[in-house]
LUMZAKOL-180304 format. One record per residue (C-alpha): z, y, x; residue in three letters. Coordinates in steps of 0.1 Angstrom, whole numbers, m for minus. Each point is the difference from the previous one (the first is absolute). Layout:
(r (Z, Y, X), 'ALA');
...
This chain:
(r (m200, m142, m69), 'UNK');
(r (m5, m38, 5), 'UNK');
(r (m13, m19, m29), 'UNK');
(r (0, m37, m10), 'UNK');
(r (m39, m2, m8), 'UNK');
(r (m21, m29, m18), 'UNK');
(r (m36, 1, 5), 'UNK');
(r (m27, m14, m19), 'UNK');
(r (m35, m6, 14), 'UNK');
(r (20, m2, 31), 'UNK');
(r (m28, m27, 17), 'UNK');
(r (m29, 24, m18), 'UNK');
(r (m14, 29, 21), 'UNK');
(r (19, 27, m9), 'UNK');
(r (29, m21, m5), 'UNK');
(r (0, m9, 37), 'UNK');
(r (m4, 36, 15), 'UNK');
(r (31, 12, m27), 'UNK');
(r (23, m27, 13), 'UNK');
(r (m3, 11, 34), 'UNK');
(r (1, 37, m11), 'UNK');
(r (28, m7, m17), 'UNK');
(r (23, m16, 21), 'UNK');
(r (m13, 20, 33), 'UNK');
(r (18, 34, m24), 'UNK');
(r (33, m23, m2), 'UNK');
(r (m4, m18, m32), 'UNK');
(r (9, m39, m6), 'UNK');
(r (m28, m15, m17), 'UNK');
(r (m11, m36, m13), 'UNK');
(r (m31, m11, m6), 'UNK');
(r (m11, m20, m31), 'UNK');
(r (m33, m22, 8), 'UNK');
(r (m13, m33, m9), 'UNK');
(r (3, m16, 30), 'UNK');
(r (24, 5, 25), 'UNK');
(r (m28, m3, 30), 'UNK');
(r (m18, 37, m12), 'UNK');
(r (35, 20, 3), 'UNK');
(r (0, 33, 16), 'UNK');
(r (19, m5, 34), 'UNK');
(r (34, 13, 2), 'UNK');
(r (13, m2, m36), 'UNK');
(r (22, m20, m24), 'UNK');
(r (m27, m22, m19), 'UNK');
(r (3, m14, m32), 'UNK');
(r (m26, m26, m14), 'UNK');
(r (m9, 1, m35), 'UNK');
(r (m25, 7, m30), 'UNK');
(r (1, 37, m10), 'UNK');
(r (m5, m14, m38), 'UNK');
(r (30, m24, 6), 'UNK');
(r (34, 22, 7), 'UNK');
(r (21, m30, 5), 'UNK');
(r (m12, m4, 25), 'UNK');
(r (6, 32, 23), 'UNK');
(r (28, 12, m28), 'UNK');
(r (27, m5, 26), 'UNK');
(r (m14, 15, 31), 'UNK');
(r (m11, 31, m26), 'UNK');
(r (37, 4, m16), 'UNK');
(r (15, 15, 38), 'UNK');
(r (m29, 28, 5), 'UNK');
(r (3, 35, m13), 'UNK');
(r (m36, 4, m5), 'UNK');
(r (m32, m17, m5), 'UNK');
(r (m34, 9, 13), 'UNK');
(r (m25, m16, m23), 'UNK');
(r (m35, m4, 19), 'UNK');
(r (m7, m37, m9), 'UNK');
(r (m38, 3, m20), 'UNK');
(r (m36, m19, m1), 'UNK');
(r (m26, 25, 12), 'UNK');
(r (m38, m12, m2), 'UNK');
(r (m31, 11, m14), 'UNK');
(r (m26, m24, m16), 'UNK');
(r (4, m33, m18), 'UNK');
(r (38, m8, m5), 'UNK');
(r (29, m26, m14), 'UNK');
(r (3, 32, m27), 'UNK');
(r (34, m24, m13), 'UNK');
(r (16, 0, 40), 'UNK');
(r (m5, 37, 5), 'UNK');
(r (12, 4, m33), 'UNK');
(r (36, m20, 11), 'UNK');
(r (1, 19, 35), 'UNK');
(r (m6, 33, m12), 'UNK');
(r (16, 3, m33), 'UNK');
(r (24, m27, m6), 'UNK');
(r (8, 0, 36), 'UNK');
(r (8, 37, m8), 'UNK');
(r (21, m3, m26), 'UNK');
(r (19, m29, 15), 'UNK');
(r (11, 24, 27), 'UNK');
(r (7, 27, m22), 'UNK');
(r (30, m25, m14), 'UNK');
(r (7, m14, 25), 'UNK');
(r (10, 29, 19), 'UNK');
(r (35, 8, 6), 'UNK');
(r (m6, 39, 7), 'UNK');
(r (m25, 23, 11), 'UNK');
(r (m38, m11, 0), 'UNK');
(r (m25, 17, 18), 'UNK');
(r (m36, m14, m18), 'UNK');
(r (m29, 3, 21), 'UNK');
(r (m29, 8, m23), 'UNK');
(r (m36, 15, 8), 'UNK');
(r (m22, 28, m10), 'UNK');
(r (m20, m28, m19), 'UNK');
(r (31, m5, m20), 'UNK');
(r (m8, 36, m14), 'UNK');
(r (m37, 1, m3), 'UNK');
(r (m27, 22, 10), 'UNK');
(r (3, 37, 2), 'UNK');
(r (m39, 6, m11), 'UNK');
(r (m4, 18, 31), 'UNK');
(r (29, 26, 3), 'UNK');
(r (33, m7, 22), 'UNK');
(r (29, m16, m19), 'UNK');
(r (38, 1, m4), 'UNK');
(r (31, m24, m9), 'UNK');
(r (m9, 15, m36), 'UNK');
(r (m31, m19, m1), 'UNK');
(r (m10, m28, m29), 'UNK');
(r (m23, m22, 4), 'UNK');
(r (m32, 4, m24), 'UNK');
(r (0, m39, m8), 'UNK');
(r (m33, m6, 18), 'UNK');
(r (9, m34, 24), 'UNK');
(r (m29, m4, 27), 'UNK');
(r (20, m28, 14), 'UNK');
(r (26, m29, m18), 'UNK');
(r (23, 10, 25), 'UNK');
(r (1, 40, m7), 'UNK');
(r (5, m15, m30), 'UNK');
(r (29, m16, 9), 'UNK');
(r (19, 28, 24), 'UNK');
(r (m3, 18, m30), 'UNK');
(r (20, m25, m22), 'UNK');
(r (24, m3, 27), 'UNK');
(r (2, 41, 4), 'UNK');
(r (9, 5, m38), 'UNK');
(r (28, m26, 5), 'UNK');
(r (16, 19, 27), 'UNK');
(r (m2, 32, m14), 'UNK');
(r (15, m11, m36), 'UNK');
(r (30, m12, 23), 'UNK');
(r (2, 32, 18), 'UNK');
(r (m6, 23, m33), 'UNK');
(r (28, m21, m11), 'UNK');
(r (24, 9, 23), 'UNK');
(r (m4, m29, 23), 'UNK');
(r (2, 6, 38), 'UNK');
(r (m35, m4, 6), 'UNK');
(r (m19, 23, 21), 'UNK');
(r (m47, m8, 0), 'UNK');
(r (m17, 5, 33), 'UNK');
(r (m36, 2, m6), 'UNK');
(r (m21, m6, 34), 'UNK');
(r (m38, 4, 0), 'UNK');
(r (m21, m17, 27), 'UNK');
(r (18, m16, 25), 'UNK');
(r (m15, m13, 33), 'UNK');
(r (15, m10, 35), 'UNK');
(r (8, m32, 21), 'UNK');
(r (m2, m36, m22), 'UNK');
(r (m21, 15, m29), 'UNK');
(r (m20, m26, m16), 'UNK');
(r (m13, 22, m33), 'UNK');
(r (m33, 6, m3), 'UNK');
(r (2, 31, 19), 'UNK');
(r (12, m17, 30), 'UNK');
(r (m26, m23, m4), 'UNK');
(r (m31, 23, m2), 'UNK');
(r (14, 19, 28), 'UNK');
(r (8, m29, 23), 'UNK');
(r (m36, m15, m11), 'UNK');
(r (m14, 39, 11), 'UNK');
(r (15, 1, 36), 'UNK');
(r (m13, m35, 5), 'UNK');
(r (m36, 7, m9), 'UNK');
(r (1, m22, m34), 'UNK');
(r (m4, 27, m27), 'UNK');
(r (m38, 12, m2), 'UNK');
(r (5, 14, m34), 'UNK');
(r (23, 20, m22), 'UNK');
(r (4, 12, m34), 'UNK');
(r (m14, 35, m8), 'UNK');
(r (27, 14, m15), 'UNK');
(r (18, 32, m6), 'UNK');
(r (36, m18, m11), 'UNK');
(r (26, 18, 21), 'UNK');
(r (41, m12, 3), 'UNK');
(r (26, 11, 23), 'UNK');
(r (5, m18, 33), 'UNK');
(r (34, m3, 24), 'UNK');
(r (10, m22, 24), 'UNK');
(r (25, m26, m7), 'UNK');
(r (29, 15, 22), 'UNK');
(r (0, 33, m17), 'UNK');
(r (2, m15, m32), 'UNK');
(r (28, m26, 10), 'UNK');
(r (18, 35, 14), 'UNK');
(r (m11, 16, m36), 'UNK');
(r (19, m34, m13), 'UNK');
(r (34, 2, 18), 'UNK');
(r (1, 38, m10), 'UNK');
(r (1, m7, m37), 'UNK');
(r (25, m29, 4), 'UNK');
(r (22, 22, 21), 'UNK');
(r (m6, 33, m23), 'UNK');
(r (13, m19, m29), 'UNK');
(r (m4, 12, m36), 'UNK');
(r (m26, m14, m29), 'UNK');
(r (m32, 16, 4), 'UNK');
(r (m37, m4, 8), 'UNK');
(r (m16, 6, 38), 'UNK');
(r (m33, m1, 10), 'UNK');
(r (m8, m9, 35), 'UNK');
(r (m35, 11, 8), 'UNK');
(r (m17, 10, 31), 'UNK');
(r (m39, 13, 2), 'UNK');
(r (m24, 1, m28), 'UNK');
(r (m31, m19, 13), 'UNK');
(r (m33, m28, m11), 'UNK');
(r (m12, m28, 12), 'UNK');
(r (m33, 20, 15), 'UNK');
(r (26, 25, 13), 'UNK');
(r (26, m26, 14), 'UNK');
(r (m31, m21, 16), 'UNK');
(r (m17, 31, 17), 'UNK');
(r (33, 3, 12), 'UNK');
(r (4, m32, 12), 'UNK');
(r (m39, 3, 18), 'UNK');
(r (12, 31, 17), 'UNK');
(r (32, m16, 16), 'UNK');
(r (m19, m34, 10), 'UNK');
(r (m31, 13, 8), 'UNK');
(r (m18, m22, m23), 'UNK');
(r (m28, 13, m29), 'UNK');
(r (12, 3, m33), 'UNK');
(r (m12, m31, m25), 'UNK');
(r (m29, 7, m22), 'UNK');
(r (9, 13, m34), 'UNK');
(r (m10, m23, m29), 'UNK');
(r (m2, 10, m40), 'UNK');
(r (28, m18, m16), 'UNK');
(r (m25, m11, m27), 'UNK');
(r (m19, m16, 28), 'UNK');
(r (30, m24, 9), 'UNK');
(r (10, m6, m38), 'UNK');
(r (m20, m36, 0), 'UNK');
(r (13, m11, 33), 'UNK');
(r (37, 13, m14), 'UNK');
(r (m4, m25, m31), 'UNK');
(r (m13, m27, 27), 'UNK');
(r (28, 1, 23), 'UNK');
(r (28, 6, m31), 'UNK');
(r (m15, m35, m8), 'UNK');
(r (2, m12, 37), 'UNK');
(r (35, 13, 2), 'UNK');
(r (11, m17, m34), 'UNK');
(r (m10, m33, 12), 'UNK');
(r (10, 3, 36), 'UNK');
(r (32, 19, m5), 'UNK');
(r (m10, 17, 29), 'UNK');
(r (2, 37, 1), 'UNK');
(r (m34, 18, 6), 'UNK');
(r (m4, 38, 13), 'UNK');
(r (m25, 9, m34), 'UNK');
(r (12, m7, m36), 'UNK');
(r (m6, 20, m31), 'UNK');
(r (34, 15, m3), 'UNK');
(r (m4, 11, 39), 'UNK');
(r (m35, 18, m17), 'UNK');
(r (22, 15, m27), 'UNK');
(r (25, 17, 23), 'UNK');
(r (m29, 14, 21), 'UNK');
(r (m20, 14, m36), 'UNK');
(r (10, 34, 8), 'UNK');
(r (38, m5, m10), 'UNK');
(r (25, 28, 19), 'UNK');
(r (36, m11, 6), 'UNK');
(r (12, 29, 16), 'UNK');
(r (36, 11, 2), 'UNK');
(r (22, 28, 18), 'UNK');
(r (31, m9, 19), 'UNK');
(r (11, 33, 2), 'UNK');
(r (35, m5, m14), 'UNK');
(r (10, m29, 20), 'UNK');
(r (m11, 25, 28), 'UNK');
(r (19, 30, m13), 'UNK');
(r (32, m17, m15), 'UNK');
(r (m2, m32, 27), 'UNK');
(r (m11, 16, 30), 'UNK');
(r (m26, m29, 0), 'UNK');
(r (m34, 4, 23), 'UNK');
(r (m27, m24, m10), 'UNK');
(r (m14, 6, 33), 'UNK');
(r (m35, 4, 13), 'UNK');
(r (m23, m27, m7), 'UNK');
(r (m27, 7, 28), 'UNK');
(r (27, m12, 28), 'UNK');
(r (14, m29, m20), 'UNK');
(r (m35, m12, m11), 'UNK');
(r (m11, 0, 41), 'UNK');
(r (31, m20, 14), 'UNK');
(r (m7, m20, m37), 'UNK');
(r (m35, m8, 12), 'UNK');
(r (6, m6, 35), 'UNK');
(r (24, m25, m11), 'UNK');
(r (m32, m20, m20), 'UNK');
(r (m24, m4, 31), 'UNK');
């Protein structure tokens, strides 16, 4: 059935592949972004401030759901107070905003590291933050599920790793800089996380919104690490692996660059908080009742990640 969507995030990089997903399955979306120039194509836009709800309340009070992506994601030196506003307040203006139904798009960071076995929607995080902005999807998490164990019609998607066309994280990055010759080292690490392509996750998206009902859904697709996904990524290009480096080896130059990166505001591919994630840490979930109850298919990341590459030369 048709739906009257609003999307946050829309001009962000998931945001822009749901939008399309969205209304290529029949739905009616608008877009909330800053600026009217970084729209999706082929939606209703509305320009605002997610923080300010006067000033998309009216284009909000016609929809019959909301799909709330809108979040600052970066690792390293941050404006701690800006994510804060984004990713919490930013939350929790939504969450009142909201005429009906709200589909919250979280992350498996949100629920914290699974110490090495696979986790569920039962998970709870252990209160260890290797990054301000885990930190903060966390936060943001624990207001959306007090809404929905209130009653609220608010249903938590919970992606892992997400990669495809117009990432700019700093996975993109190290893989763009890999296929183009410019990464000579990596991190030896064992860290592993679940990895899907942005399409099956947008198609994991649109299943929740159109299942209905409050409840939790994690959309994972393989359980990999960095060493793994890299080997990977030599096989498919033809290219040698980077050399593996200690992480207590790039701890100085991490404090260096932090510094650089403070006073630039530029953002730099090594930061402490990038070491911290890669210290070993496991976030590894199972999908398997969005694939069971859903009918989801995260897909298989081999393909994606060859056309994804392909795409970077």
């Amino acid at each position: 059935m048709m739906m009257k969507v609003f999307v946050t995030g829309a001009s962000g990089f998931i945001g822009r592949h749901l939008c399309r997903v969205l209304a290529a399955r029949g739905h009616q979306v608008t877009a909330l972004v800053r600026r009217a120039e970084r729209a999706p194509a082929g939606v209703a836009i509305a320009v605002g401030h997610l923080c300010r709800p006067a000033d998309y309340r009216a284009a909000l009070a016609g929809c019959d759901a909301v799909m709330h992506l809108a979040a600052d994601y970066r690792l390293g030196p941050v404006d701690r107070r800006a994510m804060f506003a984004t990713n919490v307040e930013g939350t929790r203006a939504i969450l009142d905003a909201a005429p009906g139904r709200v589909v919250h798009v979280s992350s498996t960071a949100a629920l914290g590291e699974t110490g090495g076995r696979e986790g569920d929607e039962s998970q709870r995080h252990n209160g260890v933050f290797r990054s301000y902005y885990e930190e903060t999807k966390h936060i943001a998490h624990g207001l959306a599920a007090a809404r929905m164990a209130a009653g609220a019609p608010v249903a938590i998607a919970i992606p892992g790793g997400v990669f495809g066309a117009g990432d700019r994280s700093p996975l993109a990055r190290a893989l763009g800089d890999f296929v183009r010759g410019k990464l000579p080292i990596q991190v030896a690490s064992q860290s592993r996380f679940n990895l899907c392509q942005v399409d099956a996750v947008c198609d994991g998206l649109a299943r929740i919104l159109e299942h209905g009902g409050a409840e939790a859904w994690i959309l994972t697709g393989a359980a990999t690490s960095m060493a793994e996904l890299l080997a990977l990524a030599a096989e498919l290009t033809g290219r040698r692996p980077p050399r593996a480096v200690p992480a207590r080896v790039l701890a100085a130059p991490a404090r260096v660059l932090d510094l650089v990166s403070r006073l630039s505001g530029a953002a730099l591919p090594l930061s402490r908080e990038a070491l911290a994630v890669m210290d070993g840490s496991s976030y590894i979930y199972s999908s398997a009742r969005a694939r069971a109850r859903l009918g989801w298919d995260p897909g298989e990341v081999r393909p994606a990640l060859a056309d994804y590459l392909a795409s970077l030369r």
